[in-house]
C-alpha distance (Angstrom), angle and dihedral (degrees) to the residues before:
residue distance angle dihedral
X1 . . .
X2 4.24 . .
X3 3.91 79.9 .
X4 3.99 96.6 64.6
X5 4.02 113.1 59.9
X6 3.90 90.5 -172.1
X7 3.36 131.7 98.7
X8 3.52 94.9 -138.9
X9 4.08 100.3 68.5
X10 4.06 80.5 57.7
X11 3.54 98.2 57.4
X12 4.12 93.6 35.8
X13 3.97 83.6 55.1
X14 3.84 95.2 44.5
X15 3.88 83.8 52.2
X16 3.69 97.9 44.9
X17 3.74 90.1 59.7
X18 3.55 101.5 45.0
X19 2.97 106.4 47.8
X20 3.82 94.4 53.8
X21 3.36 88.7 55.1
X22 3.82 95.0 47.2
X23 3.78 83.2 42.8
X24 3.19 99.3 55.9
X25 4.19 93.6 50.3
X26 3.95 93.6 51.2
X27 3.72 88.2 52.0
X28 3.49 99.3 52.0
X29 4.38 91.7 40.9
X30 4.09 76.2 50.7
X31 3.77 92.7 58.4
X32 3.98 93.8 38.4
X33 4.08 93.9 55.7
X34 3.97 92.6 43.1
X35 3.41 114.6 113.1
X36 3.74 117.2 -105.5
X37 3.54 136.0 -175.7
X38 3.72 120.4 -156.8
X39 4.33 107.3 -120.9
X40 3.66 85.0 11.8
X41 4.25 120.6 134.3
X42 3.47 125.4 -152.9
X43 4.01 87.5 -138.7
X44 3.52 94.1 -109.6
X45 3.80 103.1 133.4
X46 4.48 128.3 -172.8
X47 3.50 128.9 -162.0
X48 3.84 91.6 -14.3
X49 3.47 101.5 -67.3
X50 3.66 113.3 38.0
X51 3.80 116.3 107.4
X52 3.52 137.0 -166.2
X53 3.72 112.1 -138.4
X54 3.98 117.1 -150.6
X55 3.41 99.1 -146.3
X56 4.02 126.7 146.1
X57 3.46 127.4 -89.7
X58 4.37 115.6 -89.1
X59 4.08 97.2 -97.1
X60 3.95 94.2 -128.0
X61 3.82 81.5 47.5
X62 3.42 98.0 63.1
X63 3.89 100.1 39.8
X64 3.87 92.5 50.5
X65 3.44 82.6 61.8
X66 3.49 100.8 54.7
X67 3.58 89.8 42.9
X68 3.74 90.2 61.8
X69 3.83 86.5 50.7
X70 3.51 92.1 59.7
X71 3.60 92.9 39.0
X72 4.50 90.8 57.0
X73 4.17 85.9 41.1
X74 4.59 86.8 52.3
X75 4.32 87.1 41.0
X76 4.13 87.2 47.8
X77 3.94 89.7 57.4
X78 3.68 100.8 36.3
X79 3.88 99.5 40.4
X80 4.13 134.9 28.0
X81 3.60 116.8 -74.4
X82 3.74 117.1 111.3
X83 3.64 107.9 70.5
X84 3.59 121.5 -74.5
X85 4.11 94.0 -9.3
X86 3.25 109.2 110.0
X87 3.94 105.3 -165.1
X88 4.02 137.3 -103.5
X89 3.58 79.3 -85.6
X90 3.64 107.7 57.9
X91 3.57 92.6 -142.5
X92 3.97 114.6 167.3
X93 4.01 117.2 164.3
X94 4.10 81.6 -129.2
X95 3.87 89.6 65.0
X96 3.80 96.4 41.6
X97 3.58 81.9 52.7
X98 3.78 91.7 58.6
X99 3.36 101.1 46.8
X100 4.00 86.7 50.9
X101 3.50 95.1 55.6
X102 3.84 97.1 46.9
X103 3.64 90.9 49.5
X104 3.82 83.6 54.0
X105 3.88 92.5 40.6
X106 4.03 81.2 55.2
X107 3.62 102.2 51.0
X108 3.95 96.5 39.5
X109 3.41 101.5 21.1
X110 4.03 102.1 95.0
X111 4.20 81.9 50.3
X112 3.65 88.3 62.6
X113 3.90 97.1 51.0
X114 3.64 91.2 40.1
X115 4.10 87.2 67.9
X116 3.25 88.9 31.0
X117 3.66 94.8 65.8
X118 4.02 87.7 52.5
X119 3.84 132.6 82.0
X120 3.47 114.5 -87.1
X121 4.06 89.3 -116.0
X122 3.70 93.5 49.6
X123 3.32 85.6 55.5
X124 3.93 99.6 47.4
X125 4.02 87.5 61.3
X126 3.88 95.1 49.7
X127 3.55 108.1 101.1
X128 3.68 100.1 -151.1
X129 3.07 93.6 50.0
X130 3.95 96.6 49.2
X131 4.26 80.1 54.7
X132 3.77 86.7 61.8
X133 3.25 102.4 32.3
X134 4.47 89.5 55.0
X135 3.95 83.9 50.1
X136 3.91 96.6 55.3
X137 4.40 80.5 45.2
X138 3.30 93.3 54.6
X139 3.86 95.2 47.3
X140 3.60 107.1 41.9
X141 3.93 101.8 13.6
X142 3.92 115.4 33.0
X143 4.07 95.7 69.7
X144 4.05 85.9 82.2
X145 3.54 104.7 12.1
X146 4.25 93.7 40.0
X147 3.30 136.1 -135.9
X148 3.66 91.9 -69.2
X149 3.74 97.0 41.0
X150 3.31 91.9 -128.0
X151 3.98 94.4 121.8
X152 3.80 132.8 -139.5
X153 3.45 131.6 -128.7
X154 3.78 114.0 -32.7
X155 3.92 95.4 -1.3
X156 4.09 109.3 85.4
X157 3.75 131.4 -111.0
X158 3.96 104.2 -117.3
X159 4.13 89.3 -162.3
X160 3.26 100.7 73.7
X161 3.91 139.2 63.2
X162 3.69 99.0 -103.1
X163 4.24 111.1 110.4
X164 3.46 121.7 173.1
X165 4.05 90.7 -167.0
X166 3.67 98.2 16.1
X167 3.76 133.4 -68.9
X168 4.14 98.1 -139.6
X169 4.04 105.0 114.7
X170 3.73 94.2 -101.4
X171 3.40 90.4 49.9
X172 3.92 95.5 48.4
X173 4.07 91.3 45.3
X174 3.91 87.0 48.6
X175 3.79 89.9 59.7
X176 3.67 94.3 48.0
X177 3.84 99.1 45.7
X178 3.61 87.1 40.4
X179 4.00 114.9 30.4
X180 3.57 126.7 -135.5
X181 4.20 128.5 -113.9
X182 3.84 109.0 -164.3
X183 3.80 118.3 -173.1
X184 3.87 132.7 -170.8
X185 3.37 107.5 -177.6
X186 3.83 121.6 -144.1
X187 3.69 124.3 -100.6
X188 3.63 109.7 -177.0
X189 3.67 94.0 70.6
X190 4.06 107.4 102.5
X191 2.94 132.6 -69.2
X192 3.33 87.1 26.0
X193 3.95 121.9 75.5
X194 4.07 120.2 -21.8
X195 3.95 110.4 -134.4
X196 4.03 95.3 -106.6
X197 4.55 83.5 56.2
X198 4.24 86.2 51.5
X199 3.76 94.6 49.7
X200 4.14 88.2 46.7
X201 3.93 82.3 49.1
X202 3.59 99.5 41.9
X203 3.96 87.3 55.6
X204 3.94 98.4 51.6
X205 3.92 83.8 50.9
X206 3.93 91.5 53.6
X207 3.75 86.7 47.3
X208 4.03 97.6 52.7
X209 3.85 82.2 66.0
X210 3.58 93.1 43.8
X211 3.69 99.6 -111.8
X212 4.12 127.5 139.0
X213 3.55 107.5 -68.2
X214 4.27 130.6 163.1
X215 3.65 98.1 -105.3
X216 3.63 91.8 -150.1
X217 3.90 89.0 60.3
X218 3.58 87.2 40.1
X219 3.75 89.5 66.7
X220 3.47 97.9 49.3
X221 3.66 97.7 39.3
X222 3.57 85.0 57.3
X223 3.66 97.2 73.4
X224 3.49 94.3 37.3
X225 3.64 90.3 63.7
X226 3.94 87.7 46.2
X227 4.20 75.2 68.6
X228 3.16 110.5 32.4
X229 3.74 118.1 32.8
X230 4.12 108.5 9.5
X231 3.88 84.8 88.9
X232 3.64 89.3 73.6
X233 3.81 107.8 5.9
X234 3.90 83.5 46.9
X235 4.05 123.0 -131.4
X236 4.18 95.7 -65.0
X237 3.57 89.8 30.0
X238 3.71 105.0 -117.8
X239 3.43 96.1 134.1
X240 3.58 140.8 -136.1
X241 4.18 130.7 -84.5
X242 4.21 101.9 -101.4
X243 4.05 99.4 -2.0
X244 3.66 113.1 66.1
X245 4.20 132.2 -13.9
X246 3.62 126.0 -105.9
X247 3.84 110.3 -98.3
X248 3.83 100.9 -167.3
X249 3.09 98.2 70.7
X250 4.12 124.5 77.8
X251 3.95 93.4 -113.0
X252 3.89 112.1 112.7
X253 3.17 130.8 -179.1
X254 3.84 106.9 -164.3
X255 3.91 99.4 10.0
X256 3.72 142.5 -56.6
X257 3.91 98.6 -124.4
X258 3.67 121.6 119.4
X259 3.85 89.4 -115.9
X260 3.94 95.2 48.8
X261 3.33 89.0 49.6
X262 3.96 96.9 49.1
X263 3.85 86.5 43.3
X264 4.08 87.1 63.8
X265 3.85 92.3 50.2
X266 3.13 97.0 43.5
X267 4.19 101.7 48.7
X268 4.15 95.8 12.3
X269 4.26 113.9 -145.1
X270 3.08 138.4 -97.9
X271 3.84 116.0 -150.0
X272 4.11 130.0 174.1
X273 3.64 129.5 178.6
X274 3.93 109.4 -167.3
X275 3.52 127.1 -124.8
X276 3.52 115.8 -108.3
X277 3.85 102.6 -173.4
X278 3.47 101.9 89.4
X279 3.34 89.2 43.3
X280 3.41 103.5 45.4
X281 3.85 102.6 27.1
X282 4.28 111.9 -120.0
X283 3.86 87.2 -99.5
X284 3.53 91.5 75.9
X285 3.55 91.7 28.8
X286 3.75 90.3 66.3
X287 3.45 92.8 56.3
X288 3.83 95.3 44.6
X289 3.61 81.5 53.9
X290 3.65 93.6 53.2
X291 3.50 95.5 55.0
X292 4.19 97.4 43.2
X293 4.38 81.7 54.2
X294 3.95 91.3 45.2
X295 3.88 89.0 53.0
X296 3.75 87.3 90.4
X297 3.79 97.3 -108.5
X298 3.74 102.9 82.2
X299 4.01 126.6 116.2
X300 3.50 123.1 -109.1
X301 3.89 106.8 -133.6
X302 4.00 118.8 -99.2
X303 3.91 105.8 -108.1
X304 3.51 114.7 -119.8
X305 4.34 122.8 -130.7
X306 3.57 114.5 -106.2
X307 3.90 99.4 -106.6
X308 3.71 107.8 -116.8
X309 3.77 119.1 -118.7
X310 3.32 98.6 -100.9
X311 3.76 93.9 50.1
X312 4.14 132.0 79.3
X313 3.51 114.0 -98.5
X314 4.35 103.2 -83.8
X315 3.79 110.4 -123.2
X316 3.71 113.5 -129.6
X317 3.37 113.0 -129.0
């Protein structure tokens, strides 16, 4: 109903409903007050031999239907239903889910800062909270990165080594409070590249990773790449942490097949992973986090050099 501003759609609504309802009553005292006669037919006759009967209604019949009249006329007043009322009760499936979630936020709550509290290692090891971290997966994460978490096409494993924007437990919590936008923009859209210059690309990216590639096209594609993508990709292609993936190594996201890979130049992607900590709150964010790190994939973090006496303190990053 927030989609109609006028009046009207109320009232029409409020209408609507009753008179159903009203409808349905007058029918059925319609039916009860006709006159029938027991053994009687109405004439109405079907494949020669099949008669319809007018005979009355069972009693218990015809009160359980009234009772359910009065029953939908008692849920109208108490709960929403006509238009914009909404009901002595003040019901609205928004507030029941409230009051669900607090109840829930009560009970488990207090688990949820207890891990919280804890590094997110410690808590990768703890096996309860591994079981609840897999069941918060598997309800919020698994439709894109599976079951497994092992991804499919254009949605990342998370058990391997391979981390777009890092895969040390800050890192990993970072991209769920936060989300992720990942863009690579297209190239085969003029002036840019011509197709015969993406196809001598896309083979020098096949052979970083040591796959079949037209070493003719390889050469060439090599300094097109020197042009075109080192600036993100950097000069051997390896990448940088949060601005473009490494493409020497065998990980791919969408494929590894000439055409896949001319595809990409040629129309770019457009990736997002949502953020979750809004949604989710960080307590159970930590523990989400926990569980992506424990999958066996995660990064340790990079020690940090003692800072020499001399020096200010070095803030780990």
């Amino acid at each position: 109903m927030s989609d109609f501003v006028s009046g009207f759609w109320n009232i029409y609504v409020i209408g609507i409903v009753l008179a159903s309802v009203i409808g349905c009553g007058v029918f059925l005292w319609m039916q009860s007050t006709a006159r029938h006669v027991e053994g009687e037919t109405t004439g109405h006759v079907w494949d020669e031999d099949l008669q319809e009967f007018s005979n009355p209604l069972p009693s218990w019949w015809r009160w359980l239907f009234y009772i359910t009249i009065v029953f939908s006329l008692f849920y109208l007043a108490m709960y929403p239903g006509l238009g914009t009322f909404k009901g002595q009760f003040g019901w609205t499936s928004t507030g029941q889910y409230d009051v669900e979630m607090k109840k829930a936020d009560d009970q488990y709550g207090p688990i949820f800062k207890k891990f919280q509290s804890q590094d997110i290692r410690a808590v990768a090891a703890n096996s309860e909270a591994k079981e609840m971290g897999q069941r918060l997966f598997l309800t919020y994460c698994s439709q894109c990165h599976g079951s497994d978490a092992k991804g499919a096409v254009g949605f990342p494993n998370l058990t391997d080594n391979d981390w777009l924007f890092g895969g040390t437990p800050d890192q990993i919590k970072e991209t769920l409070l936060k989300g992720r936008d990942a863009m690579m923009p297209a190239k085969g859209v003029k002036p840019d590249l011509n197709g015969d210059q993406i196809k001598d690309l896309a083979n020098y990216v096949r052979s970083l990773s040591g796959l079949s590639a037209d070493s003719i096209r390889t050469q060439r594609g090599k300094e097109l790449f020197a042009a075109a993508c080192s600036a993100c990709h950097g000069p051997d292609g390896k990448g940088m942490v949060g601005v473009a993936p490494n493409l020497a190594d065998k990980v791919w996201l969408y494929s590894s097949s000439e055409n896949s890979i001319i595809e990409t130049i040629t129309k770019g992607r457009v990736n997002r992973m949502p953020a979750y900590g809004e949604f989710l709150g960080e307590a159970k964010v930590h523990l989400l986090t926990a569980y992506v790190y424990g999958l066996g994939g995660g990064e340790k973090d990079a020690p940090v050099a003692a800072p020499a006496a001399t020096e200010a303190p070095v803030e780990k990053k």
